[in-house]
N, C-alpha and C positions, 0 to 999 in steps of 0.2 A: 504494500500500500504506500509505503514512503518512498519508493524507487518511483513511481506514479508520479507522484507529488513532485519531486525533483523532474520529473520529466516535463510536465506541465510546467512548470514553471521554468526552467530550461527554453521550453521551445514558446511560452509568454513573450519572454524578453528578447528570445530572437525574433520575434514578429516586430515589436517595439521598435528594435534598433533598425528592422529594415522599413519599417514605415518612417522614423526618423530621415534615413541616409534619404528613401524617395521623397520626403518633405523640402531637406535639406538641397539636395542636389537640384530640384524643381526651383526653388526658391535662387540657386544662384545659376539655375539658368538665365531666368528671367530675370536677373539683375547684369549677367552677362550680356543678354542681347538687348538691353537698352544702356550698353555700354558706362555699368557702374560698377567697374572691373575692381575696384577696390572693396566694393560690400561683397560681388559675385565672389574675389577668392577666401573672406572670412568665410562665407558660406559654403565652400567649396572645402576649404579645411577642417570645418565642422563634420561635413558629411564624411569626413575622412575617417574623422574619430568615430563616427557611428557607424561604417562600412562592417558588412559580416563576411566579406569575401575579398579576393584579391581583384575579379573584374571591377569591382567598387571602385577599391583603392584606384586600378586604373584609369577608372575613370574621369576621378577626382583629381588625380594629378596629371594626366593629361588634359586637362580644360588648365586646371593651374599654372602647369605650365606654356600653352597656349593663351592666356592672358599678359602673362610675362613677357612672352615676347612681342603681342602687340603694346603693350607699352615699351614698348624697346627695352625692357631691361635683359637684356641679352643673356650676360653670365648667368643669374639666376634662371633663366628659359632651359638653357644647356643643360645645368645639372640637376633641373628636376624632370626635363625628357630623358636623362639619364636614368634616373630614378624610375622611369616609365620603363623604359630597357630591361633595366634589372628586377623591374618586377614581370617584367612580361618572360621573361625569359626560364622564370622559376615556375611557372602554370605548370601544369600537368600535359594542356593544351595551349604550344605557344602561339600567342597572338601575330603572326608574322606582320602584317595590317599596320597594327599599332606600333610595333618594333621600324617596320618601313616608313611612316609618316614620322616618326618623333626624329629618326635618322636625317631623312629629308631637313626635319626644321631646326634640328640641330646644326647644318651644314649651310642652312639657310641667314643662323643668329652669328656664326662665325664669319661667314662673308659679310653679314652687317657689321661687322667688328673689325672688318678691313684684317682678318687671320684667315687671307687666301690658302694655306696650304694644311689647315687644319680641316678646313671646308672640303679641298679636294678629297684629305685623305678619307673624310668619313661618306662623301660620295662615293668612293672608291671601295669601301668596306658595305658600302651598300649591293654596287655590283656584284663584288665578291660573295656576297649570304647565297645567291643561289635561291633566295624566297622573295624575292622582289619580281611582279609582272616586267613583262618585256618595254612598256612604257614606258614606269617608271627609267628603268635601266639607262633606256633611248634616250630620256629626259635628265638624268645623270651623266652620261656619257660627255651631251653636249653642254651643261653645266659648267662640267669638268673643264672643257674646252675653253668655253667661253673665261672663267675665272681665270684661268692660267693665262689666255689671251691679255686680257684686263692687268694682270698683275704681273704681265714677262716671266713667267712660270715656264717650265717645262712638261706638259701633260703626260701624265702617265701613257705608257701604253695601255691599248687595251686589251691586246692578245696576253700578254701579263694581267691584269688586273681580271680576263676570263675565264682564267684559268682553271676553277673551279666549278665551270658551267660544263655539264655534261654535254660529249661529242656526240657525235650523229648514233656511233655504234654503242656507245652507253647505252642511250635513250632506247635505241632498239633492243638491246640487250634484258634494259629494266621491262619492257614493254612484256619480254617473252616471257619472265621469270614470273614461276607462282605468286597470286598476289592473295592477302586479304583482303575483304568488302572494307571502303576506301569509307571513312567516315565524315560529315562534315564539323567543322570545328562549331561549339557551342555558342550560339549567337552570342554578344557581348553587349548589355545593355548601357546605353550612355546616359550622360547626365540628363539627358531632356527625357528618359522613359522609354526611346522608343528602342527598336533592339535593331542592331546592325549586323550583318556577315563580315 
């Protein structure tokens, strides 16, 4: 009867905290998008404290740090997409998605910082993951180019830098090899409720 008891009350307070984090995180959306970036990331941190999961957490600090760096404050943008990195990275199911866009605006806040070759490099570590669409890549590739242009760089190569992209006979190789039923990854809810692939 007292195992009951704990249990119930156990799964109370996780109801609580998730209804919290959804109040929470609602509440700095909409202080986000009428651009009151400074209440949205109180509220955004708050929700962080009440998150019962790590997609939360993601969530929360990826708006955080997407706030940061539309106020230009660069450095701090970096190391809390960072903090989105390392927390994406530790899922069970990693969020490739999230890991590729925080990459992207990390390489984005370092070029606002006039740190051309920090930018290259993590465009370059983009290509390299191997979990980046062929776009994205396309749209790195020439980044790459254009930054090195802009700042008398030397561009990496990119038969180096693709090194890690499976050849033709890979692919076909992988293609023949017994596979298991391919799963999709677990939608990931964002701040505003709605749930994203």
């Amino acid at each position: 009867m007292f195992s009951k008891f704990l249990i119930l009350i156990f799964t109370s307070t996780l109801a609580l905290a998730d209804a919290s984090f959804g109040q929470l995180s609602k509440e700095a959306n909409d202080f986000r998008k009428e651009k009151k970036y400074d209440s949205a990331i109180q509220s955004y941190n708050k929700a962080l404290e009440s998150a019962i999961n790590d997609n939360q957490k993601l969530v929360c600090l990826f708006f955080i740090a997407d706030i940061l760096y539309t106020q230009e404050q660069y450095e701090k943008s970096i190391e809390t997409f960072q903090q989105v990195i390392d927390l994406a990275k530790q899922q069970d199911k990693i969020n490739h998605a999230r890991i590729n866009t925080s990459i992207l605006r990390q390489a984005n806040a370092y070029k606002r910082l006039n740190k051309a070759e920090e930018a290259i490099e993590l465009l370059s570590v983009l290509i390299k993951s191997g979990h980046a669409p062929e776009t994205m890549i396309q749209s790195a590739k020439k980044e790459i180019l254009h930054i090195a242009k802009a700042n008398e760089l030397e561009a990496p190569s990119f038969t180096e830098v693709n090194k890690t992209r499976p050849s033709t006979q890979e692919k076909d190789a992988v293609k023949d090899a017994p596979s298991e039923s391919v799963q999709k990854p677990d939608p990931v809810p964002k701040a505003d409720n709605k749930i994203y692939i």
